[in-house]
MARVOMI-397848 format. One line per field, with one value per residue (C-alpha): x, z, y. Coordinates in steps of 0.05 Angstrom, whole numbers, plus 5000, padded with zeros to 4 digits. Example, Ala and Ser with C-alpha at 12.3 -4.5 7.8 and 13.67 -1.06 7.14 Angstrom:
BEGIN
x: 5246 5273
z: 5156 5143
y: 4910 4979
END
This chain:
BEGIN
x: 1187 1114 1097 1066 0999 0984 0931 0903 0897 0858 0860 0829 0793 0745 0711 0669 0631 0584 0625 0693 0745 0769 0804 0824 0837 0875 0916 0943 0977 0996 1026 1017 1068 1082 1086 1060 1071 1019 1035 1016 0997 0924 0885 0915 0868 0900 0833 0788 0826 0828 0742 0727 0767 0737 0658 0651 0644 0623 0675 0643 0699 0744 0763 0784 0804 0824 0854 0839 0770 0726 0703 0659 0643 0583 0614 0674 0640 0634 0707 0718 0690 0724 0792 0807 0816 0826 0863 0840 0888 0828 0811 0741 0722 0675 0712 0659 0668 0728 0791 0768 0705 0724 0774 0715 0663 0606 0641 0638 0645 0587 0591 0521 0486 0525 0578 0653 0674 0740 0759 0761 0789 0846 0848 0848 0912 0954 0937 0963 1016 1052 1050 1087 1027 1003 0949 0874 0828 0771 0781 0749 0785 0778 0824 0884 0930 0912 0984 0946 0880 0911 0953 0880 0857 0908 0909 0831 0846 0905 0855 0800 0862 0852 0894 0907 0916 0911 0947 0923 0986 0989 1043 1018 0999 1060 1121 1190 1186 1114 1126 1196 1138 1087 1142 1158 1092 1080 1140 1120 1054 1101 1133 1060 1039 0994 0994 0999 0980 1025 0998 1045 1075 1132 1184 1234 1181 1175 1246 1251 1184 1166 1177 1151 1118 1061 1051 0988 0982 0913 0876 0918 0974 1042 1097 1098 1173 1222 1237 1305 1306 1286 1309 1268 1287 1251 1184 1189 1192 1135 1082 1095 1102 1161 1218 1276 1329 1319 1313 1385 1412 1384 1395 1455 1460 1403 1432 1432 1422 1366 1361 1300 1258 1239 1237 1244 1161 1178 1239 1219 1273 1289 1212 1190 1118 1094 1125 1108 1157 1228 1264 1234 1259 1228 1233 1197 1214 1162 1152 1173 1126 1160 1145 1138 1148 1146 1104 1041 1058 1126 1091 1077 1011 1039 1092 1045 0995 1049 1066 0992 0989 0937 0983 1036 1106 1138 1211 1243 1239 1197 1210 1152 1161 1227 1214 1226 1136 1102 1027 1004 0926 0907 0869 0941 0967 0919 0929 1003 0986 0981 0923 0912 0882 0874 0877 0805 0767 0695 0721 0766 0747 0681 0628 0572 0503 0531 0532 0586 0587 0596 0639 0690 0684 0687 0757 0746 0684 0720 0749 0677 0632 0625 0594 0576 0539 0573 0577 0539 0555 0624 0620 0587 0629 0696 0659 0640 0710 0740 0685 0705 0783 0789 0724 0686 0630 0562 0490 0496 0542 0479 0486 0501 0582 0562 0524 0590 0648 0701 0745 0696 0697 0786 0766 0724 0774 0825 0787 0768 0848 0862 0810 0847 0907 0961 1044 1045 0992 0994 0970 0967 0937 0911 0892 0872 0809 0787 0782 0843 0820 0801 0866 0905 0867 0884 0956 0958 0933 0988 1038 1009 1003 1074 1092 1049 1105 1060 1096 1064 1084 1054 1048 1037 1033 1041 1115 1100 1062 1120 1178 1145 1119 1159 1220 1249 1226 1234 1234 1208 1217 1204 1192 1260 1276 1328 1338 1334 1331 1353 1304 1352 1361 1291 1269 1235 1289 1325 1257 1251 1314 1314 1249 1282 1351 1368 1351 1399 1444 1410 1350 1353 1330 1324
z: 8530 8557 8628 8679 8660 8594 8551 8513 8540 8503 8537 8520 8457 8420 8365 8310 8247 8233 8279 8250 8304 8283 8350 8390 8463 8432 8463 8453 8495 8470 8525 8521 8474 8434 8365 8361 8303 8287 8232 8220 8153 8119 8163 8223 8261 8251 8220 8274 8328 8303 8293 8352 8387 8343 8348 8279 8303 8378 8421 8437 8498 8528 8564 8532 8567 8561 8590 8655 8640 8620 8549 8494 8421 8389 8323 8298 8308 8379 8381 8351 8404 8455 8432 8372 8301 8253 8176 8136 8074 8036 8026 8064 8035 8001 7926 7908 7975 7979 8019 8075 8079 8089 8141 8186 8157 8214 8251 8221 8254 8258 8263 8273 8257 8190 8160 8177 8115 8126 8184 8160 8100 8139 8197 8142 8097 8177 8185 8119 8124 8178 8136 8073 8036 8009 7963 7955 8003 7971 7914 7911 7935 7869 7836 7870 7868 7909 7954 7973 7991 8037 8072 8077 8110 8161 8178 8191 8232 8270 8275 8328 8374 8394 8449 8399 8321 8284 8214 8178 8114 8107 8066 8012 7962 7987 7949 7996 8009 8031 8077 8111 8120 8156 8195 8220 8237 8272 8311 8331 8355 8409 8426 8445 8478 8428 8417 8348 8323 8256 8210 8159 8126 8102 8157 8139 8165 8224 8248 8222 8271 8318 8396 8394 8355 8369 8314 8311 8277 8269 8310 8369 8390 8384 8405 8437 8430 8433 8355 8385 8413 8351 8281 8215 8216 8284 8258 8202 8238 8284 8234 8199 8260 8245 8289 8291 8305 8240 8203 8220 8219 8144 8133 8085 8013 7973 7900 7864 7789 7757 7712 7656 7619 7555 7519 7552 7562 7614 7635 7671 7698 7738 7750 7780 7797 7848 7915 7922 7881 7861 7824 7816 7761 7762 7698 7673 7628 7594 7638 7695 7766 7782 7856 7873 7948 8004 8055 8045 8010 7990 7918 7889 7861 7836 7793 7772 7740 7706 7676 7648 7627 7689 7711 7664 7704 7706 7696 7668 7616 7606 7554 7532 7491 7476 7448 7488 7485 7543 7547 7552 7568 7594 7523 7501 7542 7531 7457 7480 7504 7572 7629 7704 7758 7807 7889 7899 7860 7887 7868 7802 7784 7776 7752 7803 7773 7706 7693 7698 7627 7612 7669 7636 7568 7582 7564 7502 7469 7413 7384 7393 7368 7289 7268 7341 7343 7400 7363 7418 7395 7398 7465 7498 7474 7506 7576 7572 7566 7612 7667 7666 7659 7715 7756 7765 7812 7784 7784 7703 7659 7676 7747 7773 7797 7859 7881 7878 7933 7941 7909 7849 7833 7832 7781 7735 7744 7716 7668 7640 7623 7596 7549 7514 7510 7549 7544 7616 7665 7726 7794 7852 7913 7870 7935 7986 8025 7990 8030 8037 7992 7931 7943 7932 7874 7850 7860 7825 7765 7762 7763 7715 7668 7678 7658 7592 7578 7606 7647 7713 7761 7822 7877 7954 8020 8042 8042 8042 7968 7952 7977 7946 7876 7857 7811 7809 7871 7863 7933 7944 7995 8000 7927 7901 7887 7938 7915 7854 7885 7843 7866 7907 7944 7957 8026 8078 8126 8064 8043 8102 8111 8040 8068 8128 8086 8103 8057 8000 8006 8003 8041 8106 8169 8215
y: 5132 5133 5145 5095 5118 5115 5160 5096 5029 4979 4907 4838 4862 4819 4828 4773 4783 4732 4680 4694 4726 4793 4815 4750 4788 4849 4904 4975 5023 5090 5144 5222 5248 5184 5162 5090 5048 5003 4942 4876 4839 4835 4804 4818 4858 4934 4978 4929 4950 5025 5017 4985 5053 5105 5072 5046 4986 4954 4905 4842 4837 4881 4952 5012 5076 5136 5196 5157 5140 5082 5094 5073 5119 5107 5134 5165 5234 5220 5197 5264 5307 5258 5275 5222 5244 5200 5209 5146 5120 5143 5218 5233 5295 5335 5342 5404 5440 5494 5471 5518 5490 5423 5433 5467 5412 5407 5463 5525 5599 5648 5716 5744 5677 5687 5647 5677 5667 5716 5688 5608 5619 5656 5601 5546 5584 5597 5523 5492 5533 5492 5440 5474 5485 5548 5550 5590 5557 5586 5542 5475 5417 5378 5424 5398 5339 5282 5295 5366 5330 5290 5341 5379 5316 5322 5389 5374 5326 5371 5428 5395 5395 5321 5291 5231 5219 5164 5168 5112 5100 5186 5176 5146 5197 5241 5256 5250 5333 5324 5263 5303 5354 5303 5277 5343 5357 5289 5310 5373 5338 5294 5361 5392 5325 5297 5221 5188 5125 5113 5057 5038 4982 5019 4995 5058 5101 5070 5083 5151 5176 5115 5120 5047 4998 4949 4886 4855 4781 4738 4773 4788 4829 4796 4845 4916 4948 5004 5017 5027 4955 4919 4910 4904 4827 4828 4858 4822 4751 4782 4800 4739 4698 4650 4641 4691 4638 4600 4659 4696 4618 4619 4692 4693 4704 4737 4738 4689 4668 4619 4570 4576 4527 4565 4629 4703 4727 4776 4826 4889 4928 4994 5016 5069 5078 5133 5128 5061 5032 5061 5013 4942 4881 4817 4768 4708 4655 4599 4545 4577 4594 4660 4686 4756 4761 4821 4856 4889 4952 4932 4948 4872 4888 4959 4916 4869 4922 4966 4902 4885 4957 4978 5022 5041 5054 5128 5094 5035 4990 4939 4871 4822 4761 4789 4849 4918 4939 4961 4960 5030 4991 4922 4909 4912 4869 4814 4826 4806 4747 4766 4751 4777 4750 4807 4798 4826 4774 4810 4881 4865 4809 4776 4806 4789 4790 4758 4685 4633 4633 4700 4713 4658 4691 4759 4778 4726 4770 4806 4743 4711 4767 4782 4849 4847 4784 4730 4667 4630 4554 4569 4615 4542 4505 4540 4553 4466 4450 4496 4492 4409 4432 4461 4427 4487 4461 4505 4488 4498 4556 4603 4598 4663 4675 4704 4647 4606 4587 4630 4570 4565 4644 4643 4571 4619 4678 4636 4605 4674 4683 4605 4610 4665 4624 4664 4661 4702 4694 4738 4720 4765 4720 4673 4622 4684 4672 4600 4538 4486 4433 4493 4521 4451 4448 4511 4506 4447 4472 4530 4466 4438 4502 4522 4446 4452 4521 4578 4624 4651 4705 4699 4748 4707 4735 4657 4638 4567 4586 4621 4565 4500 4536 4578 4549 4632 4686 4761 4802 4873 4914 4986 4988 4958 4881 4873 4794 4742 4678 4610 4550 4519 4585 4592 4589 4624 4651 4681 4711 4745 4764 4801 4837 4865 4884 4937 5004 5021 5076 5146 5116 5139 5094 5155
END
């Protein structure tokens, strides 16, 4: 446990962009020697908090100190040289430069004035090799696997000797011998009195290498505990902020089997994609709002693109309209008779500069285009009746899709898909980040689909979404469906308490 004086203490940070509150009075403490686990849901504040200590970005409110001082980074390099390191989910390195090179990036040795070539390539292989990985360091970093760029990225970030790391989801491109080997080396870190910050939403993790954990929620820090004195069905309740009472109280059975409406358009079973998900089913019939519930990185989106063909899965089997075929390509899907609206609308979705009307008709183009000429009349005439189907509020079909509401943009997303007539439609936070009167509109019109026979899986971080949609819900967690709940066995304390089950057997909690 961490001593009376702690090596980080943040306290009462705020932080706004453009007048919306990031950090609502924030906090962090993290002691010499600890492992601190750091989770909370999208939104909740965790990379703000992690910026505003490392100088990306400047507290409007607040104290932060550390080792004993008052302090304030104008940039993560200054953080750096302060004592901070930081590993980020995403690999920030130079692809063309040679593994040695990056690990000594900005800090090279001389010998002479000259480059030491010999002695970093030997400091870099000594240095990998406490992490079980022995390869040429002379050899640019390109050439390996995205698992080895990462553990580069770490022993980088080992190698300025900072008094605290901050391991922002490490594990994610590692295989299970290559995260035993993290863990060992986060451990061996505690041993030599370095702190670590441990971001994750895998909660296994957190148990097998957390001294404590701190969840953040909307902004603001909502629990600070022992891992020892609190159970997944604790951190759960936390980072979703519902009451712990009703959920054990409702916390009973998870299986359970449901009725259907129509024809089998979706069975996936036993997939295996990556480390993020290790054996997943879910199943849709026509007519039916399916729900696809868990925790950030419990591998919803993962499922949903093996199942559109984004992402085809390394295991398992996968059944559409009844037949055992299994998109090796999204054209192939939508061939199907499938359509996908993904959860970053501005990255995956629209297509910014283009129009409303081409925007709509996009996925339509090779049934509208002969000898590659758009049939123009027709093209009109679909993006008329589906702009007034689903009240798509535009200046005129040429009006720009950026220039539209966040509410209006999700409208032409899923206008795009209904306009190629879809069995399955697939929804991964179809009502995220749109206003409260767009996003009764929106769910609406799913109702009203799934009563005209189209099936829809839906992927919700809301529960409420999830409890008064859904007529079937599928939960992940971890990567495997861990319950099949009936509509009348839907509700949000057995949600939750099939998101904290515990992990199957073989899955060690640590």
């Amino acid at each position: 446990m961490p001593p009376s004086s702690p090596l980080l203490v943040m306290r009462g940070i705020e932080k706004r962009f453009q007048g919306v509150r990031a950090l609502a009075g924030a906090s962090l403490e993290v002691a010499e020697g600890e492992v601190m686990g750091l989770v909370g849901q999208n939104g909740a504040g965790k990379s703000t908090m992690i910026k505003v200590l490392t100088g990306a970005h400047r507290k409007d409110a607040g104290s932060i100190s550390f080792g004993g001082r008052e302090i304030e980074f104008s940039s993560p390099q200054d953080a750096q040289r302060g004592g901070i390191s930081t590993i980020y989910q995403e690999i920030n390195l130079i692809p063309y430069r040679s593994v040695a090179e990056n690990i000594f990036l900005g800090r090279e040795h001389r010998r002479r004035g000259w480059l030491d070539w010999r002695r970093m390539n030997r400091e870099a292989a000594e240095l990998l090799k406490r992490f079980a990985v022995e390869v040429d360091v002379e050899r640019p970093l390109m050439e390996f696997s995205t698992a080895i760029q990462q553990m580069v990225a770490i022993a980088r970030a080992v190698s300025f000797r900072s008094r605290l790391v901050i391991m922002d989801e490490p594990t994610s491109s590692l295989d299970e011998r290559e995260v035993g080997v993290l863990f060992d080396v986060i451990r061996r870190l505690r041993g030599e009195g370095v702190a670590v910050i441990f971001i994750s939403h895998r909660l296994d993790e957190l148990y097998q290498v957390c001294d404590r954990v701190t969840v953040m929620r909307d902004g603001r820090t909502v629990a600070a505990n022992r891992m020892s004195d609190v159970d997944k069905l604790n951190l759960v309740a936390a980072m979703l902020g519902r009451d712990l009472e009703a959920v054990r109280a409702g916390a009973t059975q998870f299986q359970g089997r449901a009725g259907h409406t129509g024809g089998e358009l979706l069975s996936a079973s036993g997939l295996r994609i990556g480390r993020r998900v290790r054996d997943a089913s879910v199943e849709v019939h026509a007519g039916q709002i399916v729900g696809l519930a868990g925790l950030l990185g419990s591998g919803r989106t993962e499922v949903a693109r093996a199942v559109f063909g984004a992402d085809p899965p390394d295991a398992g089997t996968v059944r559409l309209m009844g037949e055992a075929r299994s998109p090796s390509e999204p054209a192939e899907a939508i061939a199907l008779g499938l359509g996908f609206c993904t959860e970053d609308r501005k990255v995956e979705g629209i297509v910014p500069d283009m129009s409303v009307r081409e925007n709509i008709t996009l996925a339509l183009l090779p049934r509208l285009a002969r000898a590659g000429i758009v049939d123009e009349a027709r093209q009109r005439e679909i993006v008329d009746r589906f702009m007034a189907r689903l009240a798509i509020k535009a200046s005129s079909a040429e009006q720009r899709v950026r220039e539209l509401s966040g509410g209006n943009q999700q409208k032409v997303l899923l206008a795009r898909w209904l306009c190629t007539d879809p069995k399955l439609l697939i929804l991964d936070e179809p009502t995220r980040g749109i206003d409260v009167g767009a996003k009764a509109e929106i769910q609406s019109l799913i109702k009203q689909l799934a009563d005209q026979g189209l099936g829809v899986l839906m992927i919700s971080s809301e529960l409420e979404e999830i409890v008064e949609g859904a007529d079937r819900v599928f939960v992940l967690s971890d990567g495997r469906t861990v319950a099949d709940l009936a509509k009348s066995e839907v509700s949000e304390p057995r949600i939750m308490a099939a998101m904290a089950q515990q992990a199957p057997a073989g899955v060690g909690n640590g």
